[in-house]
N, C-alpha and C positions, 0 to 999 in steps of 0.2 A: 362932388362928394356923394360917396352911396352909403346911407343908414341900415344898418344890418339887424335885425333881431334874431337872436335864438343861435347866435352864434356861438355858443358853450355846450353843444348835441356835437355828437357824431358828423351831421350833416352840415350844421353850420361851419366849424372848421375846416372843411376840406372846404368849402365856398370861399369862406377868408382867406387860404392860402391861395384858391386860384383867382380869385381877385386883385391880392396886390400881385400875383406875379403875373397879370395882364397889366399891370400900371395902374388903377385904377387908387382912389384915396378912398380910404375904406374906414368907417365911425362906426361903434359899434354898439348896440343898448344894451345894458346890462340893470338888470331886477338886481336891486339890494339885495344883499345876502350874507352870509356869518363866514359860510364856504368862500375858500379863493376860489376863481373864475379859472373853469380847463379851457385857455385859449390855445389857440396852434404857439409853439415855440420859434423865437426870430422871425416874426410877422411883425412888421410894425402898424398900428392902427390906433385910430384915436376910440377914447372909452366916455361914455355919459352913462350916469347912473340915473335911473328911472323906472318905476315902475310903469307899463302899457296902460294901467289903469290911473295912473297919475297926468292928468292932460294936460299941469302945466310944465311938467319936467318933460313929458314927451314932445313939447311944443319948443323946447328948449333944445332938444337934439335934435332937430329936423333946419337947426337954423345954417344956412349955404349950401342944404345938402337937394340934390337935383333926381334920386334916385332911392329908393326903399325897398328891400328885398325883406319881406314878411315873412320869419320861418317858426316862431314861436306859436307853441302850441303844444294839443296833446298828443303824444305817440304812441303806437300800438303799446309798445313795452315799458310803457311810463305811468305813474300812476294818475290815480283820477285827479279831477282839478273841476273848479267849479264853471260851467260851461257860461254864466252869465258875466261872469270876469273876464275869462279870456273872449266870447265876444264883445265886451264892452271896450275892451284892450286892443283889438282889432277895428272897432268903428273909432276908438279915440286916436287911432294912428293916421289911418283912414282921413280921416275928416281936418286932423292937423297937417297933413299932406297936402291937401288941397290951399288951406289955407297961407303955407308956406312958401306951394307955387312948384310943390313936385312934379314932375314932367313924367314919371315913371315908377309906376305901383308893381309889383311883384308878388305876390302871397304864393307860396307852395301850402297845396293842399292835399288831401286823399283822393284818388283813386274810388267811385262809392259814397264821396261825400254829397248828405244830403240834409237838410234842415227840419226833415221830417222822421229822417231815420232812427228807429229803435234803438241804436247805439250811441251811447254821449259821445264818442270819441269822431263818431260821424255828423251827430248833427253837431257840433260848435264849430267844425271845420264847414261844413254848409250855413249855419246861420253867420260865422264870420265870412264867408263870401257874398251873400244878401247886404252886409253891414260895407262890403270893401264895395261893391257895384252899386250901394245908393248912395254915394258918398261923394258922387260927382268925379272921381280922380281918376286918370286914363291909369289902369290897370289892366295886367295880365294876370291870369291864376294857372298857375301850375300845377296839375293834379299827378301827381306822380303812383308807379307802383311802389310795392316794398324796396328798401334800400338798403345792400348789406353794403359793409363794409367791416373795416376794428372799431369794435364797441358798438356795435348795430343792437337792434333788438331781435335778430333772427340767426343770424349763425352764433355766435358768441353763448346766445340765450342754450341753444341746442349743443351746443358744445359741452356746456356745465351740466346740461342734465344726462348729457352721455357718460359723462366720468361720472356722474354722481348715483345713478341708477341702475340696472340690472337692464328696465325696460320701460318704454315709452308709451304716455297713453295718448292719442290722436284725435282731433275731433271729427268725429266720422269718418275715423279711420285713416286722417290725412288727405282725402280727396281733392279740396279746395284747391283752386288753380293760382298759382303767384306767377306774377311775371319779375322777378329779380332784379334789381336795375344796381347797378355799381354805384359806387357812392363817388366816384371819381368822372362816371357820363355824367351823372345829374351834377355835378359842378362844374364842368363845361357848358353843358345843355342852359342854365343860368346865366353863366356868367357870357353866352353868347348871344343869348334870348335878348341880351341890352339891347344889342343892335337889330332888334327888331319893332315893327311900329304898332307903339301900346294903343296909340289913339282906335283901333279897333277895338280894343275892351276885349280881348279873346279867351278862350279856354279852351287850354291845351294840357290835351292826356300825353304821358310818357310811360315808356315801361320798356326793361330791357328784349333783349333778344329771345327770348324760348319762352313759353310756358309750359311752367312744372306746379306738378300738386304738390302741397306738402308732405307729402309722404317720400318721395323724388329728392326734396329738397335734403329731408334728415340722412335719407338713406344715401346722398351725396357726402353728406358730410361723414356720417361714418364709418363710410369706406375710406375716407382719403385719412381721418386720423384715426383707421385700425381699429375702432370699437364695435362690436359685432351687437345687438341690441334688439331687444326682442319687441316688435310694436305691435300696443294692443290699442282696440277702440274703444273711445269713449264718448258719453251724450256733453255737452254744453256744458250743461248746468253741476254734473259733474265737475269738469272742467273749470268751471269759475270759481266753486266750493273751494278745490282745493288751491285757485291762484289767491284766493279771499283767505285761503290759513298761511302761503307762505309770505305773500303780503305783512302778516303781522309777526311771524318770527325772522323777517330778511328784511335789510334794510335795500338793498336792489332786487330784487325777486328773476327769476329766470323766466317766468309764466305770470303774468298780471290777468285780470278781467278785461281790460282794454284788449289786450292779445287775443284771447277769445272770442270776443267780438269782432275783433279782424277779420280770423278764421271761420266767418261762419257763414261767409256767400265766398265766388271766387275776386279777383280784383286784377282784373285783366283790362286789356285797351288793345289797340293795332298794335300790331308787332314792329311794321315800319315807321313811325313816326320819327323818330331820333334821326334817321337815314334822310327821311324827306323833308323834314325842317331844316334839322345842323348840318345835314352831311356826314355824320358820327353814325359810326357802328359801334354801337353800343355791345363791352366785352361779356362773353358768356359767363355763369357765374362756376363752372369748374377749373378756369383758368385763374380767377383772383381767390383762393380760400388761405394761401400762403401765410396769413396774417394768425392762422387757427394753430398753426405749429409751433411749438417750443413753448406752450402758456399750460398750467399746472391746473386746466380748468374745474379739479377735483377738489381744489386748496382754494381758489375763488371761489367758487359753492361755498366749501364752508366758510372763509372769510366774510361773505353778506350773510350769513346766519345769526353773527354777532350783530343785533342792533346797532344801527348809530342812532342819536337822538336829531329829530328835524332839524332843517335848517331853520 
């Protein structure tokens, strides 16, 4: 049995799908919440309610299961979260793992994560890797690049602000280096990484095939849906200012502070790695954007303009 977190993201569903359709029995943790759960549709999976920071409910999902794939956490495009919960949430999983007699720890991380990093969105994903490797449990950490996909935080995000705007401001102009990575390699590149041997405690970077700046990235996208768009440069702190105003009149924002943050070193690795671990050629990202077509991204803008109230 393999215990899932964070399987209600973008990334965690395509994981779920390609897990049960390898055969695998797939449980899945899910945080209380008021919202119904966006699971994949005709997956079948077993569900425990718990919060990561509840250690006897997370003690309670870990029971027959021989496998935990870690993906909860903060996302570029998601908003802030308090970083001593989710690493507390991380070491409570962590440490109930061992005690359960898990064979196989998993955490997907950042690309850049560090425990000292100036960015909250970097250090909780480094200080929950500290918490996963003292913790005694043979673990792998998966530091991945960005991952588009439907419902990513980077094309989807930049789609809305094409339809919604005249012209785009960039942090330093878009420079920054992304290496893309399909959201359909990185759930292979997982769900194949099982069959590899955790008892080395490894750390392993992914990241698609090319690297592109972000400037590459947008002017990729629109070209392919037809919106011609004028990009200007902007400093940071700009740039936060204004993810910190739409923040509070959007309830999904297209631009968060965490985003910013991303964007403000590059977030690259070897380009071969997927090749020379999985065997996978990881697909380019102008061949999968197909997902960007037929969506009213102008009418989504302003649908997250209307608040919803938290969960």
């Amino acid at each position: 049995m393999i215990l899932l977190t964070g399987s209600t993201g973008f990334i965690g569903r395509a994981i779920v799908r390609q897990l049960v359709a390898d055969g695998h029995d797939v449980r899945i943790l899910l945080s209380p919440s008021r919202r119904s759960p966006r699971l994949p549709r005709g997956v079948g999976v077993d569900v425990t309610l718990s919060a990561l920071t509840d250690l006897r409910g997370v003690r309670a999902g870990l029971v027959s299961v021989d496998t935990v794939i870690h993906l909860a956490g903060m996302s570029p495009g998601g908003p802030d979260r308090d970083i001593d919960q989710e690493v507390e949430g991380s070491r409570n999983l962590a440490e109930a793992a061992v005690d359960a007699g898990v064979r196989k720890f998993l955490y997907l991380s950042h690309i850049g994560s560090d425990p000292y990093s100036a960015y909250p969105i970097m250090a909780a994903r480094g200080l929950s890797e500290d918490a996963i490797k003292a913790s005694g449990v043979d673990y792998m950490i998966m530091r991945a690049a960005v991952i588009f996909g439907p419902g990513d935080d980077l094309t989807t995000s930049t789609a809305m602000l094409l339809s919604a705007a005249p012209f785009l401001w960039l942090p330093s102009g878009g420079r920054t280096l992304l290496q893309p990575l399909w959201v359909e390699d990185l759930a292979r590149s997982i769900a194949w990484s099982l069959d590899l041997p955790f008892e080395q405690q490894r750390i392993l970077e992914v990241g698609g095939p090319e690297y592109l700046s972000y400037r590459e990235i947008v002017t990729l996208i629109m070209n392919f849906l037809g919106k011609n768009r004028a990009i200007m440069e902007a400093s940071p702190p700009v740039l936060r200012a204004g993810a910190a105003l739409l923040g509070r009149l959007m309830s999904s924002p297209p631009v968060t502070q965490n985003w910013v943050d991303y964007l403000a070193v590059d977030r690259t690795t070897d380009i071969d790695t997927m090749a020379r671990v999985f065997e996978l050629q990881p697909a380019r990202m102008e061949n999968h954007l197909a997902y960007l077509k037929d969506v009213r991204w102008g009418q989504e803008f302003m649908r997250r303009m209307r608040k919803q109230p938290e969960a």
